[in-house]
C-alpha positions as a LaTeX table, in Angstrom:
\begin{tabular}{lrrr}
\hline
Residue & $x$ (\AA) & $y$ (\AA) & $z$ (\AA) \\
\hline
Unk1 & 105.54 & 77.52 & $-20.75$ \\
Unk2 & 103.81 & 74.66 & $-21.69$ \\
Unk3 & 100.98 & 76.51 & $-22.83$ \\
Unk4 & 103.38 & 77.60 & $-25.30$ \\
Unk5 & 104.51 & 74.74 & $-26.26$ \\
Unk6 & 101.39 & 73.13 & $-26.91$ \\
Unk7 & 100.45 & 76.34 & $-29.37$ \\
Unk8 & 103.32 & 75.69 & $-31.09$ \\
Unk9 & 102.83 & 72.16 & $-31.34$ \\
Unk10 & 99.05 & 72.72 & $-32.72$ \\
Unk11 & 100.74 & 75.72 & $-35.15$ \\
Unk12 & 103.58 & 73.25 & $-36.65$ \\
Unk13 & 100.56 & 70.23 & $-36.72$ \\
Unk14 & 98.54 & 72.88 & $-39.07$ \\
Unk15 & 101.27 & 74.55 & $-40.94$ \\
Unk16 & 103.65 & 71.78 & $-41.83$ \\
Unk17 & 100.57 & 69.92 & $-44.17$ \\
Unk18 & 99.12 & 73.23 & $-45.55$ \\
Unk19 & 103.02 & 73.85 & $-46.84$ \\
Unk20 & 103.30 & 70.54 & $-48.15$ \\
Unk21 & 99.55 & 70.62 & $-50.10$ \\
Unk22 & 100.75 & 74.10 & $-50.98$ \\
Unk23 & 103.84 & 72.92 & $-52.49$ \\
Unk24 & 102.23 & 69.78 & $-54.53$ \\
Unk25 & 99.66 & 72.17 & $-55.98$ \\
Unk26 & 102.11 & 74.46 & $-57.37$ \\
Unk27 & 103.72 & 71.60 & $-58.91$ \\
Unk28 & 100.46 & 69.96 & $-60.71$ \\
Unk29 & 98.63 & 73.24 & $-61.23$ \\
Unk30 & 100.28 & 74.34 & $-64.93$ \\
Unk31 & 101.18 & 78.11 & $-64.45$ \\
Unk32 & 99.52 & 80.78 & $-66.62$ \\
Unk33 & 102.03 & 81.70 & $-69.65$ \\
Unk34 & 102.43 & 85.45 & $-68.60$ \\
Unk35 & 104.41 & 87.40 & $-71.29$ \\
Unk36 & 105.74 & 90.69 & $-69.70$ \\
Unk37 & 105.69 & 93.50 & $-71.29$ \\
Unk38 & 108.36 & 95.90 & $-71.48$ \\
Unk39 & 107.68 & 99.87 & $-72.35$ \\
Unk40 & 110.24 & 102.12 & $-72.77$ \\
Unk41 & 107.91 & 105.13 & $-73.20$ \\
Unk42 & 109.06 & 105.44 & $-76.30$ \\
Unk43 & 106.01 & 108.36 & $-77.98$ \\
Unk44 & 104.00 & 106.95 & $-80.66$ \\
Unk45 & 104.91 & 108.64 & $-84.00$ \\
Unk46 & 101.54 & 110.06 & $-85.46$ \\
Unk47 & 100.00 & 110.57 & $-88.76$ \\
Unk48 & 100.11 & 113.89 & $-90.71$ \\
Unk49 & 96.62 & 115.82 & $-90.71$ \\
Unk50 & 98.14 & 117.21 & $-94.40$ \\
Unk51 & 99.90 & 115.72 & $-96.92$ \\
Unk52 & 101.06 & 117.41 & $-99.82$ \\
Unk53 & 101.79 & 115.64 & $-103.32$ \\
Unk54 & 103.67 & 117.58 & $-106.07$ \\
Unk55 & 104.11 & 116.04 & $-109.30$ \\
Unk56 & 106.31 & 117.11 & $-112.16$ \\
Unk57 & 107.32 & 115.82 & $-115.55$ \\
Unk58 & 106.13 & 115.29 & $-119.32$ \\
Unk59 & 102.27 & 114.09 & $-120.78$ \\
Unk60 & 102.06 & 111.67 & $-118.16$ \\
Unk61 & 102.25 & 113.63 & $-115.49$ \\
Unk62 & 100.12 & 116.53 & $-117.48$ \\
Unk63 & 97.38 & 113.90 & $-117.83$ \\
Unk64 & 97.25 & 113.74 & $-122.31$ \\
Unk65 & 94.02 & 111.25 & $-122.85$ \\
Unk66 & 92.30 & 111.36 & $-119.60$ \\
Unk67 & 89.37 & 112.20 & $-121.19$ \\
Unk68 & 87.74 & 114.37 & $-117.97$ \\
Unk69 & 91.11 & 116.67 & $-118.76$ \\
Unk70 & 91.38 & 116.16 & $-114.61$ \\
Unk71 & 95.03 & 115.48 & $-114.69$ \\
Unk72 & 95.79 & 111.93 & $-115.30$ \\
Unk73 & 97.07 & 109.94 & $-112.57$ \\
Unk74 & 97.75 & 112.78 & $-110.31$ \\
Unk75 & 93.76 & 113.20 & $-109.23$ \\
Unk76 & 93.19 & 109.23 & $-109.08$ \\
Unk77 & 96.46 & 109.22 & $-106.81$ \\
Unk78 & 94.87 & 111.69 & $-104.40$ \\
Unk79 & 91.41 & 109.31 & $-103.95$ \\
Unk80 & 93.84 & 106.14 & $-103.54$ \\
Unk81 & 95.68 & 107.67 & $-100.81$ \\
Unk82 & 93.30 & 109.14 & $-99.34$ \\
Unk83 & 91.07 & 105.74 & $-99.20$ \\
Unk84 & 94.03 & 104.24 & $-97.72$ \\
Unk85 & 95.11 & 106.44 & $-95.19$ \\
Unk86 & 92.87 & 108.37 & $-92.18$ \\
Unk87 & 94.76 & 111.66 & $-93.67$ \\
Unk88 & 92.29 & 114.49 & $-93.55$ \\
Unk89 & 93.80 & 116.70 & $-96.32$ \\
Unk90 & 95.47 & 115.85 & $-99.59$ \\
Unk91 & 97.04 & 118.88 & $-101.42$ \\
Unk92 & 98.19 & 118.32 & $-104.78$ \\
Unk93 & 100.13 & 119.92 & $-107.23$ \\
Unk94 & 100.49 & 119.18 & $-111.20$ \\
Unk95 & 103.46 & 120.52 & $-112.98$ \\
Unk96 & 103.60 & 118.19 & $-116.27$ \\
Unk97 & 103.93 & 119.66 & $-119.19$ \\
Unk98 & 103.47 & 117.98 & $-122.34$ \\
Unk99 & 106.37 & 117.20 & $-124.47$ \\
Unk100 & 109.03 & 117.78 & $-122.05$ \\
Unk101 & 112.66 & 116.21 & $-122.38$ \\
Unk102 & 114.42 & 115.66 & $-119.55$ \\
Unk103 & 116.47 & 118.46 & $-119.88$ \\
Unk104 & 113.19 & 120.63 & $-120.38$ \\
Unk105 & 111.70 & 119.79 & $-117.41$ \\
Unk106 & 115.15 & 120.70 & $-115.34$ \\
Unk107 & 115.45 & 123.93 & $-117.12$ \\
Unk108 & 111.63 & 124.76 & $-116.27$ \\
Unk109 & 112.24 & 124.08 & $-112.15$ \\
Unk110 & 115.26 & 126.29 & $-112.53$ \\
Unk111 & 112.82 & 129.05 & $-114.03$ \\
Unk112 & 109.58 & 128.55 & $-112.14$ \\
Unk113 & 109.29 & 130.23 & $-108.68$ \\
Unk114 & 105.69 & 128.74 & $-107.84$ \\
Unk115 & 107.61 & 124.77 & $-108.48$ \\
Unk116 & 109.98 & 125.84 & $-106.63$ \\
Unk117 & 107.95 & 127.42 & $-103.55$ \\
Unk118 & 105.72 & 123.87 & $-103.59$ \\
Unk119 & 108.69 & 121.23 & $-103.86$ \\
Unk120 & 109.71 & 122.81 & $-100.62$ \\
Unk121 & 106.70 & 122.46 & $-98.96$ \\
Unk122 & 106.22 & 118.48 & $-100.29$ \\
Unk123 & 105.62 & 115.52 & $-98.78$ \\
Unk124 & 105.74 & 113.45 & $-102.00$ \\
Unk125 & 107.00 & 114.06 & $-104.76$ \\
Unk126 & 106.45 & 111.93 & $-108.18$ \\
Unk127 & 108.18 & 112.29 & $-111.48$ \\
Unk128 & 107.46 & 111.27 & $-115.37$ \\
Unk129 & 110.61 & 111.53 & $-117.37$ \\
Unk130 & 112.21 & 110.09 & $-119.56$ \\
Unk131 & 109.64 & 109.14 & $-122.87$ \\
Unk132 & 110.42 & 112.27 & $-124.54$ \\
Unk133 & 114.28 & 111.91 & $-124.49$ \\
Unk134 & 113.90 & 108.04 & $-126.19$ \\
Unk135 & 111.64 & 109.22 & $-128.64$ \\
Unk136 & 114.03 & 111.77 & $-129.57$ \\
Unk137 & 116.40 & 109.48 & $-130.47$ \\
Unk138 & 114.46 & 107.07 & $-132.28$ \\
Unk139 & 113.36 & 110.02 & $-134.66$ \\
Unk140 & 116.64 & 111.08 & $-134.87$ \\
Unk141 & 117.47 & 107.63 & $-136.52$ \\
Unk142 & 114.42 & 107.32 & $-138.31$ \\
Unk143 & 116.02 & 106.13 & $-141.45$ \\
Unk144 & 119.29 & 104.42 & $-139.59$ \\
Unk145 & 119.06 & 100.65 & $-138.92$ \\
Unk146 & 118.69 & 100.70 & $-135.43$ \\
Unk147 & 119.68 & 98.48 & $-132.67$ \\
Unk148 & 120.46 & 98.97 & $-128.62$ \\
Unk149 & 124.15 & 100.33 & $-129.51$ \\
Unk150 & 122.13 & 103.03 & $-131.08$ \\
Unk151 & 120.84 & 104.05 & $-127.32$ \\
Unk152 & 123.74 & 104.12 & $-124.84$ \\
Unk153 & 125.22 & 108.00 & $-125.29$ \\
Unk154 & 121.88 & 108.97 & $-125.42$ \\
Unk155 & 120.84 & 107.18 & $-122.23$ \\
Unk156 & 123.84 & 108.17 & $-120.93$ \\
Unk157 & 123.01 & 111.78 & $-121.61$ \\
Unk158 & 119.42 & 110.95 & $-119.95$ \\
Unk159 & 121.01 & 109.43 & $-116.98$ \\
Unk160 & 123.00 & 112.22 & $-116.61$ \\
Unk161 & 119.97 & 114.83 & $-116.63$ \\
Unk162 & 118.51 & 112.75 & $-114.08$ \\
Unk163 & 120.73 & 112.81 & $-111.65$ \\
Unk164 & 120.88 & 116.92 & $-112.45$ \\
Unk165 & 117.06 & 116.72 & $-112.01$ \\
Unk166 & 117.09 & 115.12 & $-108.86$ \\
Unk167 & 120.12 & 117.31 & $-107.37$ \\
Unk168 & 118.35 & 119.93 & $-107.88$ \\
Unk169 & 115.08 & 118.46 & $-106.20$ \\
Unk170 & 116.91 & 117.55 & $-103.17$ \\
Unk171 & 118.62 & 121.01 & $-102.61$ \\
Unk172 & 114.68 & 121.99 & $-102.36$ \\
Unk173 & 113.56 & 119.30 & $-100.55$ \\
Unk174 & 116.08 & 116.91 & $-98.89$ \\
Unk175 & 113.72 & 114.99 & $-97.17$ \\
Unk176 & 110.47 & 114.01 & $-99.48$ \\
Unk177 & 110.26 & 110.48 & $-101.19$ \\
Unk178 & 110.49 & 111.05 & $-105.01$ \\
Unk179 & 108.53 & 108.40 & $-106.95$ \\
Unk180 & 109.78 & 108.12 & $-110.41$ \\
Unk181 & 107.35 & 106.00 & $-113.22$ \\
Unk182 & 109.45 & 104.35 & $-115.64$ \\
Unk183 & 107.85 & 104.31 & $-119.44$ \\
Unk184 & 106.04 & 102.05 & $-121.02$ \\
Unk185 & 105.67 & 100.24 & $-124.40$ \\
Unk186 & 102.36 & 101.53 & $-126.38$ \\
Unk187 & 102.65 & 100.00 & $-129.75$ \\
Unk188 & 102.82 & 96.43 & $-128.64$ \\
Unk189 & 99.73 & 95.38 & $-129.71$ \\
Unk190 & 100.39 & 96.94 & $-133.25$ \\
Unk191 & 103.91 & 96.67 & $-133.53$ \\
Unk192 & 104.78 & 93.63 & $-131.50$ \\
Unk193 & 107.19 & 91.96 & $-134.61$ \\
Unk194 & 109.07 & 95.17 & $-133.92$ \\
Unk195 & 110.61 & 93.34 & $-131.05$ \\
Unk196 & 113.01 & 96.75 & $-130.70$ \\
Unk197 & 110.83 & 98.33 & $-129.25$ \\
Unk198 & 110.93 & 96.58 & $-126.19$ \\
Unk199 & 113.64 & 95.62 & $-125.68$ \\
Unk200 & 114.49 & 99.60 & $-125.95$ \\
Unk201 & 112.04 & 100.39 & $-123.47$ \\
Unk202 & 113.22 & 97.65 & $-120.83$ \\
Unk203 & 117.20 & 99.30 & $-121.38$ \\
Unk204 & 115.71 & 102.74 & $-121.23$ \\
Unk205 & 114.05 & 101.73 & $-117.68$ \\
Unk206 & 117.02 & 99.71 & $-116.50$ \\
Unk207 & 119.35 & 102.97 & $-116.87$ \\
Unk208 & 116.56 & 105.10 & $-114.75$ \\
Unk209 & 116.61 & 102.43 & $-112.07$ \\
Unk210 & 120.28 & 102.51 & $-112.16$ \\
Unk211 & 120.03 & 106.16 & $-111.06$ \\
Unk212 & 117.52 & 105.88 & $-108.38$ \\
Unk213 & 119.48 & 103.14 & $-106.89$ \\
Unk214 & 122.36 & 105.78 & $-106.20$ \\
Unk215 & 119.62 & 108.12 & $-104.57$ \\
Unk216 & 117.84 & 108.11 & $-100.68$ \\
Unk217 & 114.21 & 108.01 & $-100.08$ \\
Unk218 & 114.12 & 107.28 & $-103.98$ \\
Unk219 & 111.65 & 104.58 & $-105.90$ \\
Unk220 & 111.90 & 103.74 & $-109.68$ \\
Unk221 & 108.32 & 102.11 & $-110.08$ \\
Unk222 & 108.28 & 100.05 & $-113.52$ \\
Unk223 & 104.63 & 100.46 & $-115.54$ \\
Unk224 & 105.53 & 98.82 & $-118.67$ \\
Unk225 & 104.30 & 95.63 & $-117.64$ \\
Unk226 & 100.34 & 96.59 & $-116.21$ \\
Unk227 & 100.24 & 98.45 & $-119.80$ \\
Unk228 & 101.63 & 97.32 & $-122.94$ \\
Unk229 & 99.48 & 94.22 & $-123.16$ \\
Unk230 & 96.24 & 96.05 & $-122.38$ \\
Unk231 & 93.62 & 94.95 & $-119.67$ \\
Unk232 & 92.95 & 91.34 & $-120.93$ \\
Unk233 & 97.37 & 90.62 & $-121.76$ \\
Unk234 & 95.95 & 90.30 & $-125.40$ \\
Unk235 & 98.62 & 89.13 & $-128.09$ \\
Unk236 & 99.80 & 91.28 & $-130.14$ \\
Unk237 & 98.31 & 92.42 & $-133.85$ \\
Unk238 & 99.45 & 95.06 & $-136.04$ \\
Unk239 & 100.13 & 95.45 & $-140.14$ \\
Unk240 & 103.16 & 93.73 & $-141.74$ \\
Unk241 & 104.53 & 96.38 & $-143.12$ \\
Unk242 & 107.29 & 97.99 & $-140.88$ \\
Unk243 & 107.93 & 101.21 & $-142.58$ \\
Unk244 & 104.43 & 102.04 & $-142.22$ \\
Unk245 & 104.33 & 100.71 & $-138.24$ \\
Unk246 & 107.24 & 103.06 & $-138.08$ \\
Unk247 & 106.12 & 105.91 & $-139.05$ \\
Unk248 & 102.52 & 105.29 & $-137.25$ \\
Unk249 & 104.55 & 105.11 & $-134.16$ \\
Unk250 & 106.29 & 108.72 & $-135.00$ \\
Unk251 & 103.53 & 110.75 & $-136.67$ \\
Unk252 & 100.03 & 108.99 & $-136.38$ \\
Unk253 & 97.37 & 107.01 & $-134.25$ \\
Unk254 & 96.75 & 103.33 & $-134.75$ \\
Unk255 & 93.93 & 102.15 & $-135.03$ \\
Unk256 & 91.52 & 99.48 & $-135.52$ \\
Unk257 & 88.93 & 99.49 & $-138.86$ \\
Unk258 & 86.62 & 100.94 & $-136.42$ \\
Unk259 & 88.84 & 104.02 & $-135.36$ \\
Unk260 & 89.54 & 102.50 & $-131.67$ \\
Unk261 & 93.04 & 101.93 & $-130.22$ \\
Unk262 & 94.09 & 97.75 & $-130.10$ \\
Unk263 & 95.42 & 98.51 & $-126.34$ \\
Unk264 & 92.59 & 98.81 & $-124.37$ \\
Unk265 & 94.07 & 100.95 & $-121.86$ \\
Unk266 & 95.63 & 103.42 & $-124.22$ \\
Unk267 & 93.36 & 106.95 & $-125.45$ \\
Unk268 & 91.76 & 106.42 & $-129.05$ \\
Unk269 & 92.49 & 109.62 & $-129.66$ \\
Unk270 & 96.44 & 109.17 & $-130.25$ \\
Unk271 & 96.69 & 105.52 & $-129.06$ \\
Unk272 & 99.97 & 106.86 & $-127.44$ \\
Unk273 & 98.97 & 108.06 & $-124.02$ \\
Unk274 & 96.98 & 106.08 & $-121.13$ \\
Unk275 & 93.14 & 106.40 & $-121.10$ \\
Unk276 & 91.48 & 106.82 & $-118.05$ \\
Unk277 & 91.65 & 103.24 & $-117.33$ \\
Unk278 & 95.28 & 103.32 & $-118.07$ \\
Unk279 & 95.97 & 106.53 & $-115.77$ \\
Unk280 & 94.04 & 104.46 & $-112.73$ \\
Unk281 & 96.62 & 101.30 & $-113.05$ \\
Unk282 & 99.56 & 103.86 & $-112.76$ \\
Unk283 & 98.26 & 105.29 & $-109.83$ \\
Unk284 & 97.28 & 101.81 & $-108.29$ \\
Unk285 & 101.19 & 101.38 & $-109.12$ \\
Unk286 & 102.05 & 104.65 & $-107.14$ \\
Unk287 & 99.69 & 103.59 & $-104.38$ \\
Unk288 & 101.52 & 100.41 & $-104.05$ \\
Unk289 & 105.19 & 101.59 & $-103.65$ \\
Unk290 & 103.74 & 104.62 & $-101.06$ \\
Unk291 & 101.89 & 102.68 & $-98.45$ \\
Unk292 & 105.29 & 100.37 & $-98.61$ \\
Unk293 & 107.48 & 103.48 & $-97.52$ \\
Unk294 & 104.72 & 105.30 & $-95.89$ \\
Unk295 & 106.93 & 105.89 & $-92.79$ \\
Unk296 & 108.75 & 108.56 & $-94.78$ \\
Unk297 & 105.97 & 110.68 & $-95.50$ \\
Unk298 & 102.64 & 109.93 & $-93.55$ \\
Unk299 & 104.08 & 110.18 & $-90.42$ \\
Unk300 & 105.16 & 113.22 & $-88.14$ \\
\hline
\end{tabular}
């Protein structure tokens, strides 16, 4: 019994300062700052092996003035993704055609079995639409004093094609982004006093946006503003007399004494549609709105 005792006595004598040094180290010691993480085994969405872009529309989409005839911005598209993305496979698919109203291009889905057969397969889908139909109007009224009264029942009548255009694309495809480019301003470096024709262009884009902002998984992605200026945001030069810029704008290139277009990144052929240069800014412009929403097409 009292060998017991004086155990217990030595055990308390031990123990009672280790507890006490114990406790004042915990209390000068700072403690680690542990973060815990929590995982709620949630799988890890992964990125398509394939990726399939189908592109429909007028001249822009067709590629008029890229001068390797490759398809505009559709091809250039293609290299940005795939630069941009560890996707193994880009399949493409170019279905501009030159020319085409809006209308036109609605009636030609309708028609066309092999659109048809690849809009259902798509991942992406991008649009050009919409130059045609303005232009229409301002031949129309060729030799009407025009102003932005002029524009609203046709835009209306666009707007209204639109939204048939992309009914149509969604009872193909419900799912696939749809990338519309708006249009773009090409005569103001030679017609800048004709201050119309902006302010035309910027009403015709606001009534596309208006559409796409009554649409899912749907981007309206301006381009007037990386083009009309050209590559250097030159100020604008032209001839003074406006019949003549008129009918340049309708019927004929313009062009320098030297034959080459004043916007740098238009063609010199027809000073009208991008050059190659031109046709790699739009897809930059593509690129850009993509890789923002890429969760609704890159991954699984």
């Amino acid at each position: 019994m009292i060998k017991i005792k004086k155990i217990s006595g030595m055990f308390l004598l031990v123990s009672v300062p280790a507890i006490i040094i114990w406790s004042l180290a915990t209390l000068i010691i700072p403690k680690p700052d542990v973060k815990l993480e929590v995982n709620h085994h949630e799988p890890q969405r992964l990125q398509k092996e394939t990726v399939t872009i189908v592109s429909l529309g007028d001249s822009l989409t067709e590629g008029i003035g890229d001068s390797t005839e490759s398809g505009g911005y559709v091809p250039l598209l293609k290299q940005n993704i795939s630069s941009e993305t560890e996707v193994g496979t880009i399949i493409t698919h170019n279905f501009g055609q030159a020319g085409d109203r809006s209308d036109q291009i609605l009636t030609r889905l309708k028609k066309d079995d092999k659109q048809q057969e690849e809009i259902t397969k798509a991942d992406v889908i991008t649009l050009s639409v919409g130059g045609n139909d303005l232009l229409k109007v301002i031949k129309k009224n060729f030799f009407k004093q025009l102003d932005l009264t002029s524009f609203e029942k046709p835009r209306d009548s666009y707007k209204d094609n639109l939204k048939e255009l992309l009914k149509e694309l969604r009872k193909l495809n419900p799912n696939a982004p749809i990338y519309q480019l708006g249009i773009y301003n090409p005569f103001y470096l030679n017609l800048q006093e004709v201050t119309l024709l902006q302010e035309v262009v910027d009403y015709w884009n606001k009534g596309t946006n208006e559409v796409f902002l009554t649409q899912t998984s749907s981007y309206f992605i301006p381009i007037n503003d990386v083009l009309y200026k050209g590559i250097d945001g030159q100020i604008g030069i032209g001839e003074t007399s406006q019949g003549k810029r008129i009918n340049h704008l309708l019927t004929e290139s313009i062009t320098d004494s030297q034959g080459k277009s004043l916007n740098n990144l238009m063609s010199d052929i027809d000073n009208f549609h991008p050059n190659n240069l031109g046709y790699q800014l739009i897809a930059n412009e593509i690129t850009k709105e993509m890789m923002r929403t890429k969760s609704e097409w890159l991954l699984k």
